[in-house]
C-alpha positions as CSV (number, residue, x, y, z in Angstrom):
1,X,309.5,-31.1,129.8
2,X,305.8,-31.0,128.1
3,X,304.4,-27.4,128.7
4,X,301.8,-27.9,131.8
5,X,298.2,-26.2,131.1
6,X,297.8,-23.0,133.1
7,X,294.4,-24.4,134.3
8,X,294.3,-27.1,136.9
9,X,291.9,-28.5,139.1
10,X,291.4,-28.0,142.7
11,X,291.0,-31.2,144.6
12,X,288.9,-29.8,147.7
13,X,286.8,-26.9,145.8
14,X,286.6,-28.5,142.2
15,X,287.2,-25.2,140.8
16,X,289.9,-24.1,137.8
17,X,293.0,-22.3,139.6
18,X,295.1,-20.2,137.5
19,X,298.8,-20.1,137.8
20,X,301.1,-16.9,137.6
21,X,303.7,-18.3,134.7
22,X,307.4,-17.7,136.2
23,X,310.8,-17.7,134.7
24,X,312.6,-20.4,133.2
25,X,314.4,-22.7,135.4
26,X,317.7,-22.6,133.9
27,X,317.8,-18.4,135.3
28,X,319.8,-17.8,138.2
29,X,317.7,-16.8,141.1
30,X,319.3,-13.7,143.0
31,X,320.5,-13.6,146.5
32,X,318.2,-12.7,149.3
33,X,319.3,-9.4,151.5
34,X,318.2,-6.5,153.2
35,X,316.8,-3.6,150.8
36,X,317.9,-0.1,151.3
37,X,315.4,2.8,152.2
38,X,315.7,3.9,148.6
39,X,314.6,0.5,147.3
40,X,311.5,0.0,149.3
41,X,310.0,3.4,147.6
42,X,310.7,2.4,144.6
43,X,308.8,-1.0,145.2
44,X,305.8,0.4,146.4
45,X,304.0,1.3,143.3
46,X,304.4,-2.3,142.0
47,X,301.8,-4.9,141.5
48,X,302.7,-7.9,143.7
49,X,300.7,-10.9,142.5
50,X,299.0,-12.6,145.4
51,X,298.7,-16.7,145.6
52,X,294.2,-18.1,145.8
53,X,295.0,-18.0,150.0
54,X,296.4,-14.1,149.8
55,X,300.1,-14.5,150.5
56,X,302.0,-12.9,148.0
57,X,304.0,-15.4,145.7
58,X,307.8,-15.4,146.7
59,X,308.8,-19.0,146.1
60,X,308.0,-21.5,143.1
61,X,308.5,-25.2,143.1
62,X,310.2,-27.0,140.5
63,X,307.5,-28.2,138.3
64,X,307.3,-27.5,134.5
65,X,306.6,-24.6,133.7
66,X,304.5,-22.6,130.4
67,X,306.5,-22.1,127.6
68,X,304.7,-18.7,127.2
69,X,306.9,-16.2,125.6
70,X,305.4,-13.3,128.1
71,X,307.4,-13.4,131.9
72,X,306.7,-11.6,134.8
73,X,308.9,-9.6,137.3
74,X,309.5,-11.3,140.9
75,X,307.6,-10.0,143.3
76,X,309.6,-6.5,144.7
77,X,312.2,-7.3,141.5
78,X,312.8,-4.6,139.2
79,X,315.0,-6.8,136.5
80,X,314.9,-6.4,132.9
81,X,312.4,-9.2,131.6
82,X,311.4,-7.6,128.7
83,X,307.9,-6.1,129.6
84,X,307.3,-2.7,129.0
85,X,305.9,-2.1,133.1
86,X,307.5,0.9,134.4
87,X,310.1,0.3,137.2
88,X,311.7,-2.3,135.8
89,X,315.3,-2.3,135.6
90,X,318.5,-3.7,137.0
91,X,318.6,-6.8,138.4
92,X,317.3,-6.8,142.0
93,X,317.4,-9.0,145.0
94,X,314.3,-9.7,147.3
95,X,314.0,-8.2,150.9
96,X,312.8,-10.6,153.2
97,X,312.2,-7.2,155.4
98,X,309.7,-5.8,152.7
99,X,308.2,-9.1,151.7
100,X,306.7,-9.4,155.9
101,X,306.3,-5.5,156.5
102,X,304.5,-4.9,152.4
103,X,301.9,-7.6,153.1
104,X,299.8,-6.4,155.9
105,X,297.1,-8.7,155.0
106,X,298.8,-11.8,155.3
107,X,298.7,-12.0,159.0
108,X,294.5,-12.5,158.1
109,X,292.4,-15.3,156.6
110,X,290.5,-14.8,153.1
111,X,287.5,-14.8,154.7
112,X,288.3,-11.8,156.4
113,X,289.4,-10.2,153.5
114,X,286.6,-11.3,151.4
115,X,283.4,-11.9,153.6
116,X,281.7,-14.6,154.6
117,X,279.5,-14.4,151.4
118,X,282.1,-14.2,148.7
119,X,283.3,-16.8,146.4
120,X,286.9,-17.7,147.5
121,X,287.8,-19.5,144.6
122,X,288.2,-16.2,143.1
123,X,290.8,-16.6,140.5
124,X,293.9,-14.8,141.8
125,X,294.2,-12.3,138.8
126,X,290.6,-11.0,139.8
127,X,292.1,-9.6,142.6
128,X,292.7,-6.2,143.2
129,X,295.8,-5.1,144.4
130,X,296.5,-1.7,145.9
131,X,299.4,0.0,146.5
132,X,301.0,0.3,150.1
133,X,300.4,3.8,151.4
134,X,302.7,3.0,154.4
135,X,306.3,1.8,155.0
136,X,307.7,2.0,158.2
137,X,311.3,3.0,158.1
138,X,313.5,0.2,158.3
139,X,317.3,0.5,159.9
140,X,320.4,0.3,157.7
141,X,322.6,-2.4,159.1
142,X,324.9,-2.6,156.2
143,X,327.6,0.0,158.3
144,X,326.9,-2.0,161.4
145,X,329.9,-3.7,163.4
146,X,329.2,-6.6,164.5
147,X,331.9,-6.8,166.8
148,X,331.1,-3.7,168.7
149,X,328.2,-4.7,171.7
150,X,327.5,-1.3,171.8
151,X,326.7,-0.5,168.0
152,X,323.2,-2.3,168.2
153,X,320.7,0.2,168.8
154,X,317.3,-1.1,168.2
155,X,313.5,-0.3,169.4
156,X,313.6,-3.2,172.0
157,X,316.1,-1.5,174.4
158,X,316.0,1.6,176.5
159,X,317.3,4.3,175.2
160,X,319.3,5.6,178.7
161,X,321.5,3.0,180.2
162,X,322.2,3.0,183.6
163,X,325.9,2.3,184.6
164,X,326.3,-1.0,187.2
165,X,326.7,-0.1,191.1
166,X,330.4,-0.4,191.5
167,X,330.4,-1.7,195.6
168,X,334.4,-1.1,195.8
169,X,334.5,2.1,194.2
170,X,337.6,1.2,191.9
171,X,335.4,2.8,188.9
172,X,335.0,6.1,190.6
173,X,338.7,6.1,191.6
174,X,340.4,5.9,188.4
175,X,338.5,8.2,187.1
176,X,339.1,10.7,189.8
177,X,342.6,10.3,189.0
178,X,342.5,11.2,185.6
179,X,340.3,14.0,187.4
180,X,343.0,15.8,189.7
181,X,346.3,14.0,187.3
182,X,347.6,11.8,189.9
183,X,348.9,7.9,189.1
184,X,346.3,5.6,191.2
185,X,348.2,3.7,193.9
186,X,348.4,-0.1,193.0
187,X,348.1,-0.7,196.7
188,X,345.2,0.8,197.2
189,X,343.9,-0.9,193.9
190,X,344.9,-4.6,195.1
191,X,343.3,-4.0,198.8
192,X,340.7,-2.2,198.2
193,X,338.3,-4.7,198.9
194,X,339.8,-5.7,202.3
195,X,337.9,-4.5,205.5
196,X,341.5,-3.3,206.9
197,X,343.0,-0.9,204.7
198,X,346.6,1.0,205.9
199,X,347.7,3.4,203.5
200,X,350.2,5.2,206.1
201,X,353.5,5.9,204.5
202,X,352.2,6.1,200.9
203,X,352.9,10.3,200.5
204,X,349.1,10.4,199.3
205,X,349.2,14.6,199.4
206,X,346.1,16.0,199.0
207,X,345.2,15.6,195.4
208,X,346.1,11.7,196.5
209,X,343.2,12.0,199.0
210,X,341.1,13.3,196.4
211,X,341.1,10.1,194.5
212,X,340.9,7.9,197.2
213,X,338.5,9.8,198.8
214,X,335.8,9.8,195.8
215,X,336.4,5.7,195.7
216,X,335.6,5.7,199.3
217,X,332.1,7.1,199.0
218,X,330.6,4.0,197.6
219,X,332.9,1.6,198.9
220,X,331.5,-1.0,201.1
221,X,334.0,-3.3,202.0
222,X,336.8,-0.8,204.5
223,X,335.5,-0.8,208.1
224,X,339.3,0.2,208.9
225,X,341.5,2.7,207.2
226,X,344.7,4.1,208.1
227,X,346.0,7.4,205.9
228,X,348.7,8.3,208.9
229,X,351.5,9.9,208.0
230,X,350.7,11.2,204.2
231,X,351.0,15.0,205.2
232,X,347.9,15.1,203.9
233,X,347.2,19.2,204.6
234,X,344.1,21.0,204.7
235,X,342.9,19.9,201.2
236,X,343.4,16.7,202.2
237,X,341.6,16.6,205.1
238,X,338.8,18.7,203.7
239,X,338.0,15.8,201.0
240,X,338.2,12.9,204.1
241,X,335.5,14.9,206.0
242,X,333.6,15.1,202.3
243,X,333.7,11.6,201.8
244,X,333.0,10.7,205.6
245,X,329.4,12.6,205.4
246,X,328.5,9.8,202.5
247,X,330.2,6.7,203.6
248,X,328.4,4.7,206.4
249,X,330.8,1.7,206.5
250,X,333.3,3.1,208.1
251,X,334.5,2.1,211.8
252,X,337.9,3.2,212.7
253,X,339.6,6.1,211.3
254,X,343.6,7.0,212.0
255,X,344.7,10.4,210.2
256,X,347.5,10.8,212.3
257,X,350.8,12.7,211.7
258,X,349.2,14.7,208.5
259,X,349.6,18.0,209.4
260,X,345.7,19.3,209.2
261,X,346.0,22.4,211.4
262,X,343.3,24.9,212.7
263,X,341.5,25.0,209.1
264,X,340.9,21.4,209.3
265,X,340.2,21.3,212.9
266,X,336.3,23.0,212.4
267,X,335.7,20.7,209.2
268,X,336.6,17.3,211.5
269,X,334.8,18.8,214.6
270,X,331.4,18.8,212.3
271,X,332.9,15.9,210.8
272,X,332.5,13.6,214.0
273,X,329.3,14.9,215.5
274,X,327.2,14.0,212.0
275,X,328.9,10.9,211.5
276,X,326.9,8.4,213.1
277,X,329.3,5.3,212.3
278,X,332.5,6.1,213.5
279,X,333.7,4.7,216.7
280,X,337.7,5.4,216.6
281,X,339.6,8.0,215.4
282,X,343.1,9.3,215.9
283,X,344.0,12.7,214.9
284,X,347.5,12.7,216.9
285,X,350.4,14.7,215.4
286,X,348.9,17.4,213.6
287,X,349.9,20.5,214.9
288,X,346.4,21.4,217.2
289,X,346.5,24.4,219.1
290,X,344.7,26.1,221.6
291,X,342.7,27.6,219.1
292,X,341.5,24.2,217.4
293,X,340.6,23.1,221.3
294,X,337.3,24.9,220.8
295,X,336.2,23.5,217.7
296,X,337.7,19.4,219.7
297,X,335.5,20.8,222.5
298,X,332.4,20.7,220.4
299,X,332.9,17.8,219.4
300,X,333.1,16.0,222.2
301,X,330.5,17.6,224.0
302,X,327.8,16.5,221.4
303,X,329.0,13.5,220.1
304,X,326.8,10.3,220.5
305,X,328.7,7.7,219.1
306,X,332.3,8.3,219.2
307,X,333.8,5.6,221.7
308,X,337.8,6.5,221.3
309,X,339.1,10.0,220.4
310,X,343.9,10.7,220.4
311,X,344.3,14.2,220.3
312,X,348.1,13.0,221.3
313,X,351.4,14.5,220.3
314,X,349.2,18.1,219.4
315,X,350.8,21.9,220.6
316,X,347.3,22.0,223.3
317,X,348.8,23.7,226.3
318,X,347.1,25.4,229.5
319,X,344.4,27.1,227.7
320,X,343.1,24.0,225.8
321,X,342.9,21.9,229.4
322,X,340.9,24.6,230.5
323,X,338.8,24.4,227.2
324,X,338.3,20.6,227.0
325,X,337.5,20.3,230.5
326,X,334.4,20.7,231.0
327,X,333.6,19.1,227.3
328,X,335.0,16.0,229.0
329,X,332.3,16.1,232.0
330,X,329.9,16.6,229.7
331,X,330.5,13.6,227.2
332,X,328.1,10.9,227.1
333,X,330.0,8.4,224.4
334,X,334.0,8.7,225.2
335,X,335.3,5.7,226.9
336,X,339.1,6.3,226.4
337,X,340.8,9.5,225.6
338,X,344.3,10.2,224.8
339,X,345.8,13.9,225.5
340,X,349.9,12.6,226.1
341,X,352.2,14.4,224.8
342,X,350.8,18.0,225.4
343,X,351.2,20.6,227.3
344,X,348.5,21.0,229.7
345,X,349.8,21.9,233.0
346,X,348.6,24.3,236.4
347,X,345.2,25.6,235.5
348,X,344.4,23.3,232.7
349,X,345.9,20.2,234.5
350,X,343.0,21.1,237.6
351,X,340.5,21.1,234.3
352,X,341.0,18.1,233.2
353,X,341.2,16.4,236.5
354,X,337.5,17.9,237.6
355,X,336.1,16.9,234.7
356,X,337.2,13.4,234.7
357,X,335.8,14.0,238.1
358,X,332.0,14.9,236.9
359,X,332.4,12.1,233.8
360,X,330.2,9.1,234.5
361,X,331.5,6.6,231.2
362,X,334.8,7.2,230.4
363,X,336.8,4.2,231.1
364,X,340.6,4.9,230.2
365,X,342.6,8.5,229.7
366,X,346.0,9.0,229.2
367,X,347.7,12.3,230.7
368,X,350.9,11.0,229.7
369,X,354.3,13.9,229.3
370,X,352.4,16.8,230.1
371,X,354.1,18.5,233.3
372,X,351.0,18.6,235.5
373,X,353.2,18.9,238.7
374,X,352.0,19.6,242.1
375,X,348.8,21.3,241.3
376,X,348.1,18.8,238.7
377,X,348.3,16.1,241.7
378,X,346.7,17.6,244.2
379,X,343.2,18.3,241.5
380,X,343.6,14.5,240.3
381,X,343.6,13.1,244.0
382,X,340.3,14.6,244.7
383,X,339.5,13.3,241.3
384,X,339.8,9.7,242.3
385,X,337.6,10.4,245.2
386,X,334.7,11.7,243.6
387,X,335.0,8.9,240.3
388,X,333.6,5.7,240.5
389,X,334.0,4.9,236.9
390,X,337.5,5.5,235.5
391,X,340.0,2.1,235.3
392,X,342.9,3.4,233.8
393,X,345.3,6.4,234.5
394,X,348.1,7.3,232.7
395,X,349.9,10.0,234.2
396,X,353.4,9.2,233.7
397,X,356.4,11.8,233.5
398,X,354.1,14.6,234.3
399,X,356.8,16.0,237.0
400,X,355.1,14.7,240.1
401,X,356.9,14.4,243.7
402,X,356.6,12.5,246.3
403,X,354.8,14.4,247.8
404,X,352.3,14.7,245.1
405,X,352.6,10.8,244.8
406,X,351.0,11.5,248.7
407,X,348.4,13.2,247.7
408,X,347.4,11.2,244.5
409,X,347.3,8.2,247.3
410,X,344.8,10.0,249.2
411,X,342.7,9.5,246.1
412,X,343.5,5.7,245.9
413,X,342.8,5.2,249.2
414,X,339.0,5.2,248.9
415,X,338.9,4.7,245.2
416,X,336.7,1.8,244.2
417,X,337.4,1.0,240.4
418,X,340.6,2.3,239.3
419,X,342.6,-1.0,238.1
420,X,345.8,0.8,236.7
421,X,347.4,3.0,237.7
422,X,350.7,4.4,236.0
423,X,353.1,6.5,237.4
424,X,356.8,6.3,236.1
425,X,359.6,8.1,235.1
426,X,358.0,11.0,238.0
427,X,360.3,12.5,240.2
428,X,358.6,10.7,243.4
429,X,361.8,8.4,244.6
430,X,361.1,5.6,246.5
431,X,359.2,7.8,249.3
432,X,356.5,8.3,246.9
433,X,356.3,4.7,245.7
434,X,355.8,4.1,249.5
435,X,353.2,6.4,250.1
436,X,350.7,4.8,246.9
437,X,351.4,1.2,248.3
438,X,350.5,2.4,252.3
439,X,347.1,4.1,250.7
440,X,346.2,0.8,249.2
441,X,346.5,-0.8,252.2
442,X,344.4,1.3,253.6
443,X,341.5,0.9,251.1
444,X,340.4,-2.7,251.7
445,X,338.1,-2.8,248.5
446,X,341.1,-1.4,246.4
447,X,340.4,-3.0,242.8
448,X,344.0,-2.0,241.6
449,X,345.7,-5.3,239.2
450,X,348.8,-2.8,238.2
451,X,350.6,-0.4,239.4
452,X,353.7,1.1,236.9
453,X,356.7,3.2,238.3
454,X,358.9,2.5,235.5
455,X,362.5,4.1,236.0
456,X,361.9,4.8,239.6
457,X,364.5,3.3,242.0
458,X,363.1,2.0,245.2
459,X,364.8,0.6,248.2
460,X,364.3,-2.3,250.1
461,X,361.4,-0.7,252.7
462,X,359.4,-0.5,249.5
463,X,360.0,-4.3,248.7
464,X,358.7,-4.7,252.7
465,X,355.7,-3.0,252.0
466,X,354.8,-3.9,248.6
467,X,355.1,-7.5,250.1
468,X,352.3,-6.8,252.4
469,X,350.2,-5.5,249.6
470,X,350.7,-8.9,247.6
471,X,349.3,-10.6,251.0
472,X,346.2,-8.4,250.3
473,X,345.8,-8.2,246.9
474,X,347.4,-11.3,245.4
475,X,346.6,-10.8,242.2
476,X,348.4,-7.1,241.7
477,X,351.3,-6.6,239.4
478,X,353.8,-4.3,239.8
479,X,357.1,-2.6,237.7
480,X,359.8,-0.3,239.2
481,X,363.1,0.8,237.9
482,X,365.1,-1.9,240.0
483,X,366.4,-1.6,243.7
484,X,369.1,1.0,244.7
485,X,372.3,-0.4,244.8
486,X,374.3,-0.8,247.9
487,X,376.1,2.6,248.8
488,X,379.7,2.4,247.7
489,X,382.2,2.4,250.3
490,X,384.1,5.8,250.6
491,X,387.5,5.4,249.1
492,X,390.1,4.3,251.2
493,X,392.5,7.5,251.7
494,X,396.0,6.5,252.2
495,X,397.7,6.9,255.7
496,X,400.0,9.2,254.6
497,X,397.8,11.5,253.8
498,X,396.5,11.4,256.7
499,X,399.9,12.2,258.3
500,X,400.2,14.8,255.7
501,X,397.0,16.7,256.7
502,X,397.7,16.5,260.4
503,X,401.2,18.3,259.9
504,X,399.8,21.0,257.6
505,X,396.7,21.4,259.8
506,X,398.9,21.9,263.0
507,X,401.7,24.1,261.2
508,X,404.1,21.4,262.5
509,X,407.8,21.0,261.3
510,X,408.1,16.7,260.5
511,X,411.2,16.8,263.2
512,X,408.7,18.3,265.7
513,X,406.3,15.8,265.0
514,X,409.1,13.0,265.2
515,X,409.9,14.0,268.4
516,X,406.4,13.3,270.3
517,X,407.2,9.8,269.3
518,X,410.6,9.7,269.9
519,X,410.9,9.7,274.3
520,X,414.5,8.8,274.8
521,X,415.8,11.1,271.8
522,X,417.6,8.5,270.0
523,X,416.2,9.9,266.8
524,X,414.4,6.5,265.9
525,X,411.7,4.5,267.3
526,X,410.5,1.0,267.3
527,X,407.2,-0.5,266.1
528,X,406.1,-0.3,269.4
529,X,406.3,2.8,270.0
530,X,404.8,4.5,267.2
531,X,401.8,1.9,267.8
532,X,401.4,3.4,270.9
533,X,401.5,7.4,269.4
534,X,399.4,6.8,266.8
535,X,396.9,3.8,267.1
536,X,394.1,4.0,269.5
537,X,393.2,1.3,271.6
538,X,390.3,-0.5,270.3
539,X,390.0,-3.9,272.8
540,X,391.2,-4.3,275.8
541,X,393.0,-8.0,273.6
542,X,395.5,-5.7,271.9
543,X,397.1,-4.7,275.1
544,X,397.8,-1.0,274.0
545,X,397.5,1.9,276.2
546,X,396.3,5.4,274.9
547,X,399.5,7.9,275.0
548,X,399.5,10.9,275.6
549,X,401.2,11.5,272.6
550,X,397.7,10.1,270.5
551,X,395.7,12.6,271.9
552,X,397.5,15.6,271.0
553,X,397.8,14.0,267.2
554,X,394.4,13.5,266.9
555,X,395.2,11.4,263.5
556,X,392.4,8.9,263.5
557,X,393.8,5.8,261.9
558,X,392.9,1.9,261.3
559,X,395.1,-1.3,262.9
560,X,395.5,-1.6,258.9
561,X,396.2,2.1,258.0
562,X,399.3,1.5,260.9
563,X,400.7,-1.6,259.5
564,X,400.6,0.7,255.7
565,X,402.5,3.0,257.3
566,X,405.0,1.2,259.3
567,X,405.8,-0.8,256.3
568,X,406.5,2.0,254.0
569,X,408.3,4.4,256.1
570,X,410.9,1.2,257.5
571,X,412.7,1.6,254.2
572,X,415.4,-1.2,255.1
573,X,413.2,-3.2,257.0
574,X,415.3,-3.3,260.4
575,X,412.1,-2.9,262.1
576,X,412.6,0.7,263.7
577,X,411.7,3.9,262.2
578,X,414.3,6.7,262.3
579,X,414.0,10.3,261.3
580,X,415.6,10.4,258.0
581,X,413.2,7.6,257.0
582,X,410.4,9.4,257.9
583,X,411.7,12.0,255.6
584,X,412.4,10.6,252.8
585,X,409.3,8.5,252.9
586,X,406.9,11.5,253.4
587,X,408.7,13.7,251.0
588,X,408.8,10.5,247.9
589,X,404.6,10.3,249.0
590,X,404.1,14.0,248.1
591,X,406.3,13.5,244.5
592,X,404.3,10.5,243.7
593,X,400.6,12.7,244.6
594,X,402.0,15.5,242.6
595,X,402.7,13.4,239.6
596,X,399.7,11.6,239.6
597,X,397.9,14.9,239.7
598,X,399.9,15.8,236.6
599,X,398.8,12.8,234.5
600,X,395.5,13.4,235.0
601,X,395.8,17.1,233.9
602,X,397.6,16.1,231.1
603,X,395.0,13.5,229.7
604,X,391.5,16.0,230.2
605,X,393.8,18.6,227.9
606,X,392.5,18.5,224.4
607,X,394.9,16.9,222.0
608,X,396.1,19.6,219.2
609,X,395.1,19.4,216.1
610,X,397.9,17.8,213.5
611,X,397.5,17.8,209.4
């Protein structure tokens, strides 16, 4: 192409122009990237040349260009072109980075730069360029992985990030495995986010808890958990009580069977009176004494919200019922307690039973297999009189008789609201299953629906007046141990024996005997006659006559029992009885007794022993 002029006129201003020659076409033109630190201070003293509208000159078109001998750098280039300008050098490549930040003019407008009273159609080599006395420090992204979201660390974010709110907790409780060196439970991590989580049976231990326990503090999804049975210990029960003063979802609690003891017994009494969200909890089954009573006494003497408290299946004996007593007429929350499966009996039996007397909210309590006796029964009937709250009372197998089944009625009889009432597997018989059905009849606003004397055999003046207590309250229900059966019959004793007895009694020889039967000494008599010596006249029908002979015998025997004996002792059936018969037949009845007797001593004998 013909060599353009250098000088060219402006269409709008009319002025000459000059042009900045470039490189010849056919020269490769380098690849654009990022320069390094290094680079950019080694650009700064150069002399950028700068376009007639002050934006340095980083792109040509493809027009002709001079065919003058002398070339010029690119702008921030430092390759070889021949010139004798210092920094010049290897070939370079243009940052796009230092072209924006090096030009802090550009953002402006020549008249700006120039004032409103200077020529702009200054030629652009008139120009004077200064060197940059400022580069801000750019990053080096050349060692950056792109892959890696976290690698990117630039001025636009925050330097501190904040780790998301984890609402289940599964975060916090895989790392508190790795903390205490347990594997996590997959259970727990699959149901986690249900609202009723059972973990009973699982053999947590206490480093177990630990986990679970840090998890729990920001979970918000279990209203219900169940960690029974894990034998669990005192560190275990120490973290529940940790994470129970920071988690405020929790509803219903059930640490039975875990074995806390007294250490644990102060940490879950201060446990349950700061806790303002439980409602339920069962601590049955882990070994409570006396001792831990005080800290349980606390407890539920200030508690506001607790509603249901087990202290089942503990070692609290008479001590503790005289400990919790009066916590239990002082409560304001409890509406059902559960103390089966103690101890308490005598003094601490009459506790309990005046403070359920002095409680005004509890609903339900179970005394259940605790031995309260007659003491027990005689403090719990005056407790029924002085109560007007209580629905439900469990007092089953606590060793009470009928006559304390008496005085308990006493109670029912001008009770109001008691609706259960359960008293089986007591000593009380069918007397004092009686006695609570007449002391309902006697209270004609009785609100009783069931009454329980499970095991308890009753008879059928029971069933009479239990059927009178339908006719009053029809709607009751009630469960016994069955009727009594019929009294068996005595076993028949056989005739002979009884002829035996009378001989041996009287110290009478058998021929002696014969002979008060035998009147006209023929040494045998008929049917009749030994009818008439030995059966008594029963009906004036049979035509028999009392002998003489039957009251000095004095053997008291049955129309039946005579026809037994006749028939044995007539041997050869000739229908009279004669003296050696009578012998022979009495002596082959006592072989036959004594061998009976021997077969029965020799099957009780203990077999020996053969190898």
């Amino acid at each position: 192409m013909e060599q353009e002029s250098s000088e060219k006129e402006n269409t709008n201003t009319g002025k000459a122009v000059k042009r900045w020659p470039i490189e010849s076409q056919e020269e490769p033109i380098s690849v654009i990237r990022e320069e390094t630190e290094e680079e950019l201070k080694a650009a700064t003293d150069q002399v950028r040349p700068v376009t007639s509208k002050g934006r340095l000159q980083t792109h040509f078109p493809q027009q002709s260009r001079p065919s003058s001998s002398k070339k010029y750098p690119r702008p921030g280039s430092t390759r070889s072109t021949g010139s004798s300008r210092p920094g010049t050098g290897s070939r370079k490549t243009v940052s796009r980075a230092s072209s924006r930040k090096s030009r802090p003019e550009s953002s402006g407008s020549r008249l700006e730069r120039f004032g409103p009273g200077s020529d702009h159609s200054e030629s652009d080599d008139e120009i004077p360029h200064k060197p940059r006395e400022h580069l801000p420090e750019i990053a080096d992204f050349t060692t950056v992985d792109i892959n890696d979201e976290k690698a990117f660390d630039t001025d636009l974010e925050d330097k501190e990030t904040t780790t998301a709110y984890d609402p289940t907790g599964r975060t916090a409780y895989i790392e508190g495995c790795k903390k205490v060196g347990v594997v996590p439970a997959s259970y727990f991590l699959r149901h986690m986010n249900d609202p009723h989580l059972s973990m009973k049976h699982h053999g947590l231990g206490s480093q177990g808890m630990r986990a679970i326990a840090m998890s729990l503090v920001s979970n918000t999804s279990v209203l219900t958990l169940d960690l029974s049975d894990n034998w669990l210990g005192h560190p275990g029960g120490h973290a529940v009580c940790e994470m129970l003063r920071d988690n405020c979802f929790i509803t219903h609690l059930d640490l039975s069977d875990n074995k806390f003891g007294l250490q644990t017994a102060e940490s879950l009494s201060q446990t349950l009176q700061q806790n303002s969200t439980l409602t339920h909890v069962t601590l049955s089954g882990n070994d409570f004494d006396d001792k831990a009573a005080v800290h349980f006494s606390d407890a539920i003497m200030n508690t506001t919200k607790l509603e249901y408290l087990n202290l089942s299946h503990n070692l609290f004996g008479e001590n503790a019922g005289i400990i919790l007593g009066p916590a239990i007429a002082d409560n304001s929350s409890l509406k059902e307690l559960d103390l089966s499966w103690n101890s308490i009996r005598r003094k601490g039996a009459v506790a309990i039973a005046q403070g359920i007397k002095n409680n005004v909210y509890m609903k339900k309590i179970n005394l259940a297999w605790n031995g309260f006796g007659l003491e027990g029964s005689i403090a719990f009937g005056d407790a029924l009189k002085g109560n007007q709250v209580l629905e439900e009372l469990d007092l089953t197998n606590n060793r009470i008789t009928s006559e304390g089944a008496v005085l308990i009625g006493k109670g029912v009889s001008v009770n109001e609201t008691l609706t259960t009432i359960r008293l089986g597997r007591n000593p009380m018989q069918t007397a004092g299953c009686y006695g609570i059905c007449a002391a309902i009849l006697r209270n004609p606003n009785c609100a009783l629906k069931e009454l329980d004397f499970k095991d308890i055999l009753v008879n059928k003046d029971f069933d009479d007046i239990f059927k009178q207590v339908q006719e009053q309250v029809p709607d009751i229900k009630m469960r016994h141990g069955g009727m009594e059966p019929p009294k068996k019959p005595r076993a028949r004793i056989h005739p002979m024996v009884k002829l035996t007895n009378y001989i041996e009694k009287n110290n009478l020889r058998l021929v002696d005997f014969f002979n008060k039967f035998d009147k006209d000494g023929s040494m045998s008599v008929t049917y009749e006659e030994f009818q008439q010596g030995i059966e008594c006249a029963k009906t004036a029908l049979q035509k028999l006559v009392k002998s003489e002979a039957l009251k000095d015998t004095g053997i008291k025997l049955t129309q039946e029992e005579v026809q037994i004996l006749l028939s044995e002792l007539d041997s050869d059936g000739d229908g009279e009885i004669n003296f050696s018969e009578m012998v022979s037949g009495h002596t082959g009845f006592q072989e036959s007794q004594q061998e009976n007797i021997n077969v029965i001593l020799t099957a009780t004998q203990p077999r020996p022993v053969t190898t």
